[in-house]
C-alpha positions in Angstrom: -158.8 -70.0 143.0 -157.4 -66.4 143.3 -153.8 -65.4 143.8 -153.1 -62.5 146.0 -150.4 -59.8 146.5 -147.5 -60.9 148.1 -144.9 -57.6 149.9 -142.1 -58.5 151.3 -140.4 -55.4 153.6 -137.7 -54.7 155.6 -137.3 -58.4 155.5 -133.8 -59.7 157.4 -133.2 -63.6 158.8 -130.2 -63.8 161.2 -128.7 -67.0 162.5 -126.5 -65.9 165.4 -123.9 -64.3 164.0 -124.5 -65.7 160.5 -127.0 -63.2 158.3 -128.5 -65.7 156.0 -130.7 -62.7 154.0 -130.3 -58.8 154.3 -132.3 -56.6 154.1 -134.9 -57.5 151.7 -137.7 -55.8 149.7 -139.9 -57.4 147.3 -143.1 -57.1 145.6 -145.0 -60.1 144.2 -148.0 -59.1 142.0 -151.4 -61.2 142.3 -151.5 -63.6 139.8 -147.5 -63.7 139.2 -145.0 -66.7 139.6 -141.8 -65.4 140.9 -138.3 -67.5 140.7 -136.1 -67.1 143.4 -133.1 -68.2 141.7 -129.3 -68.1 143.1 -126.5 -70.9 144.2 -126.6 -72.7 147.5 -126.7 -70.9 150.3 -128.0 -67.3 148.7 -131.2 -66.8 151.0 -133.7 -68.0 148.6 -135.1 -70.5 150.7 -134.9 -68.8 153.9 -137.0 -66.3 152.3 -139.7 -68.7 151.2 -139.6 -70.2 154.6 -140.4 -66.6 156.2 -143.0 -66.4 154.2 -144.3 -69.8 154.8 -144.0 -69.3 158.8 -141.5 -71.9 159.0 -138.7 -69.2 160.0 -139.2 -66.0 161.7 -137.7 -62.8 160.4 -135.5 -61.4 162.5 -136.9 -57.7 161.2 -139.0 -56.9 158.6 -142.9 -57.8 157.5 -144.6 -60.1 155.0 -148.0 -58.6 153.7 -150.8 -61.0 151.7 -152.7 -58.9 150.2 -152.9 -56.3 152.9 -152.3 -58.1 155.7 -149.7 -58.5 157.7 -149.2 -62.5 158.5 -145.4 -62.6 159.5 -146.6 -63.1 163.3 -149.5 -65.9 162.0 -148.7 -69.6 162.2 -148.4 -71.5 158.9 -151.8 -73.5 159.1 -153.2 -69.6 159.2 -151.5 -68.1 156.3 -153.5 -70.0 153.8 -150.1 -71.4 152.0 -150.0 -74.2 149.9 -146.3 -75.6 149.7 -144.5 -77.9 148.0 -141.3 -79.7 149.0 -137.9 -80.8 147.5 -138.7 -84.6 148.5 -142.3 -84.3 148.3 -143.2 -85.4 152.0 -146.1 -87.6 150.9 -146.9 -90.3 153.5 -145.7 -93.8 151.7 -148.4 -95.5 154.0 -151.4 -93.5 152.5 -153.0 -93.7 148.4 -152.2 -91.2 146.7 -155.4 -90.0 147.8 -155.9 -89.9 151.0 -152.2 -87.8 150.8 -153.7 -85.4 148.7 -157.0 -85.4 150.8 -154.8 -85.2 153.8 -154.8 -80.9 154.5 -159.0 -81.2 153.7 -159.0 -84.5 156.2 -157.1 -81.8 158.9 -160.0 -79.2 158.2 -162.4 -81.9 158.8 -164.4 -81.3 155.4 -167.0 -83.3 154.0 -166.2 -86.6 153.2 -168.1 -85.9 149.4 -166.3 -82.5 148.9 -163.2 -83.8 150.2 -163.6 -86.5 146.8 -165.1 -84.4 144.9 -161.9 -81.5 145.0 -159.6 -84.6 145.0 -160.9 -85.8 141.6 -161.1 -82.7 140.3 -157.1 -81.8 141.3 -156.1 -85.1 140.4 -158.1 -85.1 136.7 -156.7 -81.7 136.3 -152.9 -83.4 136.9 -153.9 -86.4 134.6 -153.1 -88.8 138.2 -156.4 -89.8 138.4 -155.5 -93.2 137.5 -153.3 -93.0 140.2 -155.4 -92.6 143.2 -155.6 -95.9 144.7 -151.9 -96.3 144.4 -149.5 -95.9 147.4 -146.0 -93.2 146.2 -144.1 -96.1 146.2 -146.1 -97.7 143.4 -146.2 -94.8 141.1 -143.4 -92.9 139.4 -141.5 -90.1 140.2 -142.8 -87.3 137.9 -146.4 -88.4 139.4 -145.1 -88.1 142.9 -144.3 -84.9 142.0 -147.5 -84.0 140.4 -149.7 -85.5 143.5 -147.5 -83.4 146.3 -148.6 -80.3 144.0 -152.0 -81.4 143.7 -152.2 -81.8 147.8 -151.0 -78.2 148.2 -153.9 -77.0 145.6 -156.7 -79.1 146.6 -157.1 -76.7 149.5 -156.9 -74.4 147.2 -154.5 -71.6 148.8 -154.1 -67.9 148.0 -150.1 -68.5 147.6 -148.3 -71.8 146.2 -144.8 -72.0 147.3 -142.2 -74.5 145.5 -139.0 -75.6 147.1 -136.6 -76.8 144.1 -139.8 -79.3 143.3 -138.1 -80.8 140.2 -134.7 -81.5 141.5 -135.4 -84.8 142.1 -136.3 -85.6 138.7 -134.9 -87.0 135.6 -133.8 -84.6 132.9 -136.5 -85.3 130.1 -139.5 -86.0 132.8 -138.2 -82.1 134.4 -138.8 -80.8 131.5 -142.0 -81.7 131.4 -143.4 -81.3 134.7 -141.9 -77.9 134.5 -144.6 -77.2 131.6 -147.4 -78.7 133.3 -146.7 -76.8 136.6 -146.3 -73.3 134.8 -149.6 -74.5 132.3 -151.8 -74.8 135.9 -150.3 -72.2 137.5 -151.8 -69.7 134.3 -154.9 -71.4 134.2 -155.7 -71.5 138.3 -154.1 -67.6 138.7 -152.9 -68.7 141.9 -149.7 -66.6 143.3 -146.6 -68.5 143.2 -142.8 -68.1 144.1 -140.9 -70.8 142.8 -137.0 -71.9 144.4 -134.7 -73.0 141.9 -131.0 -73.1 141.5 -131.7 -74.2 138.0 -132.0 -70.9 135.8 -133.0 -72.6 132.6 -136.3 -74.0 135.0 -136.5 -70.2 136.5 -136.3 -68.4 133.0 -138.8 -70.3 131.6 -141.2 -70.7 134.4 -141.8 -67.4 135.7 -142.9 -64.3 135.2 -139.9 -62.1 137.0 -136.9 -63.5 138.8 -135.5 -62.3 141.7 -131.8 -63.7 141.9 -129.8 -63.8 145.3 -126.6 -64.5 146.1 -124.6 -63.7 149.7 -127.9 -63.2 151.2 -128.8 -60.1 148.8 -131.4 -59.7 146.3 -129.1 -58.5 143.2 -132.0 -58.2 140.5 -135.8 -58.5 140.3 -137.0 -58.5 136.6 -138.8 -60.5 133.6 -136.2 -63.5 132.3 -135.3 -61.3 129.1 -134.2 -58.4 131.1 -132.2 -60.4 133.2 -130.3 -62.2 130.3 -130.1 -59.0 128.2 -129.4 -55.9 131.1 -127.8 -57.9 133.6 -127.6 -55.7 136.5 -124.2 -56.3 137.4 -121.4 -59.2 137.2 -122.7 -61.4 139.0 -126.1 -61.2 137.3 -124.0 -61.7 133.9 -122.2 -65.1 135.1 -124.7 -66.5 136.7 -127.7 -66.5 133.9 -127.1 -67.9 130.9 -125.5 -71.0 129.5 -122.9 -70.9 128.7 -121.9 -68.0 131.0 -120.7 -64.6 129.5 -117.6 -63.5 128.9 -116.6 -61.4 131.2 -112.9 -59.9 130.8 -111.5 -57.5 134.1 -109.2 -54.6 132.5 -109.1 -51.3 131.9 -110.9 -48.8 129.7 -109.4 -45.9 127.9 -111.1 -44.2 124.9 -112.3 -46.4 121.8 -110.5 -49.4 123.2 -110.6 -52.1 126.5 -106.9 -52.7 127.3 -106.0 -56.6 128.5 -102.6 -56.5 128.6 -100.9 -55.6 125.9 -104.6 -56.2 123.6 -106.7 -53.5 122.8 -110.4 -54.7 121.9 -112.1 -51.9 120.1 -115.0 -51.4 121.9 -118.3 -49.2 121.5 -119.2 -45.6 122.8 -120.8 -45.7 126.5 -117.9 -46.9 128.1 -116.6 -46.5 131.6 -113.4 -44.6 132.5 -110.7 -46.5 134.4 -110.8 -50.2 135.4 -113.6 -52.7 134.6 -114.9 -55.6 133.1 -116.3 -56.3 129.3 -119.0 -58.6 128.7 -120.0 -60.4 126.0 -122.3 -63.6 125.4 -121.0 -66.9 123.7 -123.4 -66.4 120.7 -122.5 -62.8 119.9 -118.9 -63.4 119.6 -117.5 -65.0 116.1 -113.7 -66.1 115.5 -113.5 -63.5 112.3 -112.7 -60.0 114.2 -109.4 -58.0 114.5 -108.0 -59.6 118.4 -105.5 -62.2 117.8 -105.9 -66.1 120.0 -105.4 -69.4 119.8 -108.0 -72.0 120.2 -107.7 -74.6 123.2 -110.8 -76.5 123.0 -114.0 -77.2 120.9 -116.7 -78.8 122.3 -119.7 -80.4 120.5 -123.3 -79.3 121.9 -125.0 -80.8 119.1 -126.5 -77.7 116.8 -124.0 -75.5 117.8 -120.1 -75.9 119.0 -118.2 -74.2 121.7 -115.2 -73.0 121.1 -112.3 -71.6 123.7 -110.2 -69.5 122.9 -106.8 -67.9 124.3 -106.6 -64.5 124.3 -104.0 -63.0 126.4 -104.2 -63.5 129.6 -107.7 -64.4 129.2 -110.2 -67.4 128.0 -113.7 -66.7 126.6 -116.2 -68.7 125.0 -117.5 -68.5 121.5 -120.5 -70.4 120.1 -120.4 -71.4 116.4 -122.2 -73.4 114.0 -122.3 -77.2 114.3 -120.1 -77.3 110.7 -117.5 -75.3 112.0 -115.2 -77.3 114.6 -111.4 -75.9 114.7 -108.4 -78.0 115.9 -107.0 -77.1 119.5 -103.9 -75.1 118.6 -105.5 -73.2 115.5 -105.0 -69.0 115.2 -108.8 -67.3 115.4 -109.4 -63.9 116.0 -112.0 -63.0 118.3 -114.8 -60.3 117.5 -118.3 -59.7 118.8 -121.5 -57.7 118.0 -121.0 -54.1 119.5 -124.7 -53.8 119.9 -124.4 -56.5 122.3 -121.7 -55.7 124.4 -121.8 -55.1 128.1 -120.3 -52.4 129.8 -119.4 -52.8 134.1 -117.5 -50.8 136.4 -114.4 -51.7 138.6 -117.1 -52.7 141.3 -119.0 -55.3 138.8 -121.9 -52.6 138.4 -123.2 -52.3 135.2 -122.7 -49.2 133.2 -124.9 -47.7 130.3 -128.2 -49.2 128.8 
């Protein structure tokens, strides 16, 4: 199986008045698994439904490889697609559903087994085969949708939030095993997610949306460490960065009546500050009071008051202050994030 180019141009979906994705353009690389990560109703999965032929684009065109296929019908993009719920068909074995798109092509009865067996070793559901979905587990529901959408062995793999429907500890692992086949097969994939620890570490880049707009395309450490803008900044990572709204004036970020020392490469004029949980510390020169300290396990979570403002400071598990407590805030300058009055980011 061989993944294919995947170009997204011009793309646009409309609903009436509503515009559910603007103007869109994106270029998935053969080979690549994409994340199209963003809150509930961003556009992510209108944009995945384009691409599958389930919605048509108001304007715009979706290439495979070089070919245009946004006028084609679904069974004639050569998609394989996996859903939220899984669709399989609780009357069937597991796999006669996972047989079913080879049953529809009217293949051989011995290759139809034959790629079954091979899909379903591959998945470690073999064992499973005879069973019905309601007999088996969720985690293996999961993995015998993804095996039906393989077994016909498609030049693109599209995922609809495929893991929300599982347990924490069995996500975490299913989220391996999809991102472990998806290396070894090559096969093109764009994953849906509103998850960003499952789109950070299963994809290659991440394109994250939000109000129908793609705000960044880039790999997972670019994202968390350049954050293109304040939105960007909030949204990935957890916790979120701090993100203070004030103004700048030379040497110093003004909150009030604090001045926060702050790094050359600064904006003129209003904007915001960032800075991430783990590079702040409670021993630098802004004055605050704590107001709650959370245990995470290894680490603690403090917040504290400064100002007008609250931000969030990660510390070692030893270290737990007292709500009420004096701490003075500080952060690594080399970490800092500068953004403009319009949430753009500013400098490297």
């Amino acid at each position: 199986m061989k993944g294919i180019r995947v170009r997204l141009k011009g793309l646009a979906k409309h609903f009436g008045r509503v515009v559910a994705l603007r103007t869109l353009d994106l270029d998935v690389r053969a080979g690549e698994m994409v994340a199209f990560l963003g809150p509930s109703g961003c556009g992510k999965t209108t944009t995945l439904l384009m691409i599958a032929g389930i919605y048509q684009p108001t304007a715009g065109e979706i290439y495979f490889g070089e070919r245009r296929v946004e006028h084609l019908h679904p069974r004639d993009r050569d998609v394989g697609m996996v859903f939220q719920s899984y669709a399989l068909y609780p009357h069937l074995t597991i796999f006669d559903n996972i047989a079913f798109p080879l049953t529809l092509k009217k293949i051989a009865p011995a290759e139809v087994a034959r790629r079954v067996r091979q899909i379903a070793d591959l998945l470690g559901i073999a064992h499973t085969l005879d069973r019905r979905p309601g007999q088996v587990s969720g985690g293996q529901q999961q993995r015998a949708a993804l095996a039906r959408a393989l077994v016909k062995e498609p030049q693109v793999l599209l995922l609809d939030e495929p893991l929300s429907n599982l347990d924490a500890q069995i996500r975490v692992q299913a989220r391996g095993e999809i991102r472990r086949l998806q290396q070894e097969i090559g096969v093109t994939s764009i994953l849906v997610t509103h998850d960003q620890s499952e789109a950070l570490a299963m994809a290659d880049r991440v394109a994250v949306f939000s109000t129908g707009e793609l705000q960044q395309f880039a790999p997972p450490d670019e994202l968390y460490r350049r954050p293109a803008n304040t939105f960007v900044a909030r949204f990935v990572g957890y916790p979120p960065m701090n993100l203070l709204e004030g103004r700048y004036e030379p040497g110093a970020f003004v909150l009030d009546d604090l001045r926060i020392p702050v790094p050359p490469g600064h904006p003129a004029g209003r904007g915001w500050l960032g800075f991430r949980p783990e590079d702040a510390t409670l021993d630098g020169d802004v004055p605050g009071r704590v107001t709650v300290a959370e245990a995470l396990g290894r680490e603690n979570l403090v917040t504290l008051r400064i100002g007008p403002a609250e931000v969030k400071v990660l510390v070692p598990q030893g270290r737990r202050p007292a709500p009420g407590t004096p701490a003075r805030l500080g952060y690594r300058r080399e970490h800092v994030h500068f953004f403009d009055a319009s949430g753009r980011r500013v400098g490297a």
